[in-house]
N, C-alpha and C positions, 0 to 999 in steps of 0.2 A: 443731364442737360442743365447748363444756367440759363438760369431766365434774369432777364435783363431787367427789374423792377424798376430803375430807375427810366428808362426808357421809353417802362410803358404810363410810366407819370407823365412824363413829357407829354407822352402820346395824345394821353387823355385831355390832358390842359388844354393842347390847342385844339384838340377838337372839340372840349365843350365850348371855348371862347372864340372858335374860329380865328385866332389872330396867333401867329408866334408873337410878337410882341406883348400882347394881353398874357399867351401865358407866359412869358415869358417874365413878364414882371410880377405876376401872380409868386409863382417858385423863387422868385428871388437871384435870377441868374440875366448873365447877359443873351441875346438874342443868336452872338456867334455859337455858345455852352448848350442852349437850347439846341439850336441847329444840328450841335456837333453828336448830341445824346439820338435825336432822330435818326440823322444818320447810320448811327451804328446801328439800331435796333431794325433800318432797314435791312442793313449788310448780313447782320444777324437771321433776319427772319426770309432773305432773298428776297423781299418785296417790297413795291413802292406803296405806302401808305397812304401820302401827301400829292394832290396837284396843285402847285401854288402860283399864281399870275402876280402880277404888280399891284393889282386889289384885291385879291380873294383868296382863299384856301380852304379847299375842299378835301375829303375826304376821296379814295378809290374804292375801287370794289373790296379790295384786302383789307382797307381799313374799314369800312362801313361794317366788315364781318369779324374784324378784330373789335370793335368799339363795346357791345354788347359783354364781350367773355374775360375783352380787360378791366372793367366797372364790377365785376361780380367777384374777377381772382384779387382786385383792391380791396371792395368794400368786403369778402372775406378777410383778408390778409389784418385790412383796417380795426374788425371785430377781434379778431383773434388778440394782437395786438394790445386793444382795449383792456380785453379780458384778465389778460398777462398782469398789467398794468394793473386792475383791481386787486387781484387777488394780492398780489405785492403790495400794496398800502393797507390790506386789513390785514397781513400777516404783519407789516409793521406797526399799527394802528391797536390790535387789537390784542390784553394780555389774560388769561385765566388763570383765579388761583383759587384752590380751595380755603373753607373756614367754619370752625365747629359753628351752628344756626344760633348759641346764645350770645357769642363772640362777635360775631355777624351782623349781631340787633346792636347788641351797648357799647361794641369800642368799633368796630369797621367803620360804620359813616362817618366819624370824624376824621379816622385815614385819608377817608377816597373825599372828603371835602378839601384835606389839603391837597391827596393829590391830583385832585382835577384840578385847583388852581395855579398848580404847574405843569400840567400836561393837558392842555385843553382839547387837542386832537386825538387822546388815547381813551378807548374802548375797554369795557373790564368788567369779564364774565366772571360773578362769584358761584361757587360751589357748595353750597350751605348744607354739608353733608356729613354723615357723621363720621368718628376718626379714622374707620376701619373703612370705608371707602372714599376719605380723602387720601390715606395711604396709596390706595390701588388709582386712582389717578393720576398719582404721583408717577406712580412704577408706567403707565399707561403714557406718558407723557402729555395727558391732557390739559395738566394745569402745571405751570410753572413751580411752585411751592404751595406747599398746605401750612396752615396753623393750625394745630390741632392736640391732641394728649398725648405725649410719648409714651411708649410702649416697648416693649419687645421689639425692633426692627428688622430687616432684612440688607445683607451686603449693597445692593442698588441703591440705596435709601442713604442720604448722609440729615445729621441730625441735631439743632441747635436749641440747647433748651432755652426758653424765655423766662421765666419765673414759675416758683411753686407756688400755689395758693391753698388753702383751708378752705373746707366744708362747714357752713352755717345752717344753724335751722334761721328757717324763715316762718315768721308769726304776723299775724294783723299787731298791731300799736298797740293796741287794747289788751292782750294776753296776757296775762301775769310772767309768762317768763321772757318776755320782750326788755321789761326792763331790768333785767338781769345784765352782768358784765360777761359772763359766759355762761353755759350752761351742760351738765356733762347728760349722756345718754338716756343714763336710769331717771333724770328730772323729768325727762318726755313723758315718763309714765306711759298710760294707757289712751293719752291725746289720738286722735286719727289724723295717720300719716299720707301723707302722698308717695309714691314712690315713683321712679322711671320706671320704663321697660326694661328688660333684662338686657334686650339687644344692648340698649346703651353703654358708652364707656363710665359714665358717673355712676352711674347702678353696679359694675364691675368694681371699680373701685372700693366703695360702702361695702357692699356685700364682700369682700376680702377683707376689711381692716376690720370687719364687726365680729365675722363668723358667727356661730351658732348664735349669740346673745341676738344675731340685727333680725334675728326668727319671733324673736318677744316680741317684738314693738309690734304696734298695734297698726299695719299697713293698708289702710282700708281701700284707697286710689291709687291707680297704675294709669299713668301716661307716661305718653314717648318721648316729649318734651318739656324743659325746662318753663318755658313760656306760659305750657298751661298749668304746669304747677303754682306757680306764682297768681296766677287769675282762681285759682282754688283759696289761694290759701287769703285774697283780699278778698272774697268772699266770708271768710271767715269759716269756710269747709272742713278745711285740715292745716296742718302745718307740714312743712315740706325741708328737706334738704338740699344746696346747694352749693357751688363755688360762691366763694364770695365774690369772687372777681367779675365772675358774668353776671352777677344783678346788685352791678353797683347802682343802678338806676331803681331799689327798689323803695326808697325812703319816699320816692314820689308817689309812689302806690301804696301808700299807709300800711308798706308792710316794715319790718323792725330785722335784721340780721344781728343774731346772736352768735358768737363764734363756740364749736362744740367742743368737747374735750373728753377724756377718758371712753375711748381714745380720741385724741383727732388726727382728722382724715385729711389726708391734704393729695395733689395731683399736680403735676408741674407740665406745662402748657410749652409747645416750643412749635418750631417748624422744622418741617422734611421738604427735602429737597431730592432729586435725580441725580445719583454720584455721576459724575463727567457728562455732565447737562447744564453748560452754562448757561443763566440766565440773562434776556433780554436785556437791553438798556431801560426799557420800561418798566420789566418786571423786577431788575433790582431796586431801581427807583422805590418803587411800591416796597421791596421790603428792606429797607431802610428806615421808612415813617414806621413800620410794624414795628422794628425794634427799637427805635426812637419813643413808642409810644407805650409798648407793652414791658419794656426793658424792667 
């Protein structure tokens, strides 16, 4: 059965306003268009709604028992509607992409400062997780693109490197091998190290490029994070290993990046993407300043 919506608009106009003219200029139609919508909805439903005089318009019995169940299948229809409506401005409003947490801290905010100066309406959930399940949100379609460490990949996964970067130790200013131009492995002697967790991909990487020799150094600290390596080591705790690239900010924290050698260690940073998963107009946007900045 079609249900006459438009009909039962009509309906309702003039019965909350009492006047076909009132509602009739309310909907924005002529008084004959109004008429002509009632009408049918009578013919429609085999009942007279309307008794109307030369001054007055009242409702009938049909309509007094239609009034109540057409206000409830509107103000449904109206919610519904709505609802539709929302969720369509935050699917377009709103973009997630993953991002390694030291990547996140020292180069993302100046991204998302430019690009919220050009997209002042877009929303943007980051993913500050590490590389192996910024991967699997990828594959999940959760996040639009990841930045993160390339790796071994998987056929769904397409993959752009962004730049390689070298491994620094990181020292307080004050340390003797701070003012050094570089510094190879065996210099670290017996200093106490910070290390990552094993979960991590930077800890992956050192432990591969070192093998049995990266067993000597003297590893006294094990965290998960970058971040608190750095607060160890302006401490004056330990010295620590890192990208150089994620603590470019650490000259502000009286700590000194030395670049390592024999060997050095380096990791090349890119993004993955969802093969045959076009990205948003938003979410290209945003990674355009990525490679604009990280290039």
């Amino acid at each position: 059965m079609r249900i006459d919506f438009l009909g039962i608009e009509a309906f309702l106009n003039i019965a909350e306003r009492g006047s076909f003219h009132r509602a009739a200029a309310h909907l924005n139609l002529s008084q004959t268009a109004l008429s002509h919508r009632i009408r049918k909805l009578e013919d429609d439903l085999g009942l007279k709604l309307f008794l109307r005089t030369t001054r007055q318009v009242s409702l009938t019995q049909a309509g007094l028992e239609l009034l109540p169940k057409a206000r409830m299948l509107m103000e449904s229809l109206t919610a519904s509607y709505e609802s539709l409506r929302s969720q369509s401005r935050e699917r377009q409003t709103q973009i997630a992409i993953g991002c390694l947490p030291t990547i996140a801290t020292y180069q993302l905010p100046a991204i998302l400062k430019t690009f919220a100066r050009q997209n002042a309406d877009v929303a943007v959930r980051v993913y500050d997780n590490s590389a192996s399940e910024i991967a699997g949100l990828v594959q999940a379609g959760a996040i639009e693109f990841g930045i993160t460490i390339l790796s071994a990949t998987t056929a769904d996964l397409e993959i752009k490197p962004l730049m390689k970067e070298r491994y620094a130790l990181l020292s307080p200013l004050r340390h003797p091998l701070a003012a050094k131009q570089s510094v190879t492995w065996s210099e670290i002697g017996d200093a106490p190290l910070v290390r990552i967790s094993q979960q991590a991909a930077n800890r992956a990487i050192i432990d591969e490029a070192l093998g049995a020799r990266g067993e000597k150094l003297n590893w006294r600290y094990e965290v998960q994070h970058v971040g608190t390596a750095l607060g160890l080591v302006v401490e004056g705790v330990a010295l620590a290993v890192a990208p150089q690239f994620e603590v470019g900010v650490a000259a502000r924290h009286g700590v000194a990046l030395t670049p390592l050698r024999a060997p050095a260690v380096s990791r090349t940073l890119g993004v993955v993407t969802r093969r045959g998963a076009p990205l948003s107009q938003e979410g290209a946007a945003l990674l355009r300043l990525v490679l604009k900045r990280l290039n």
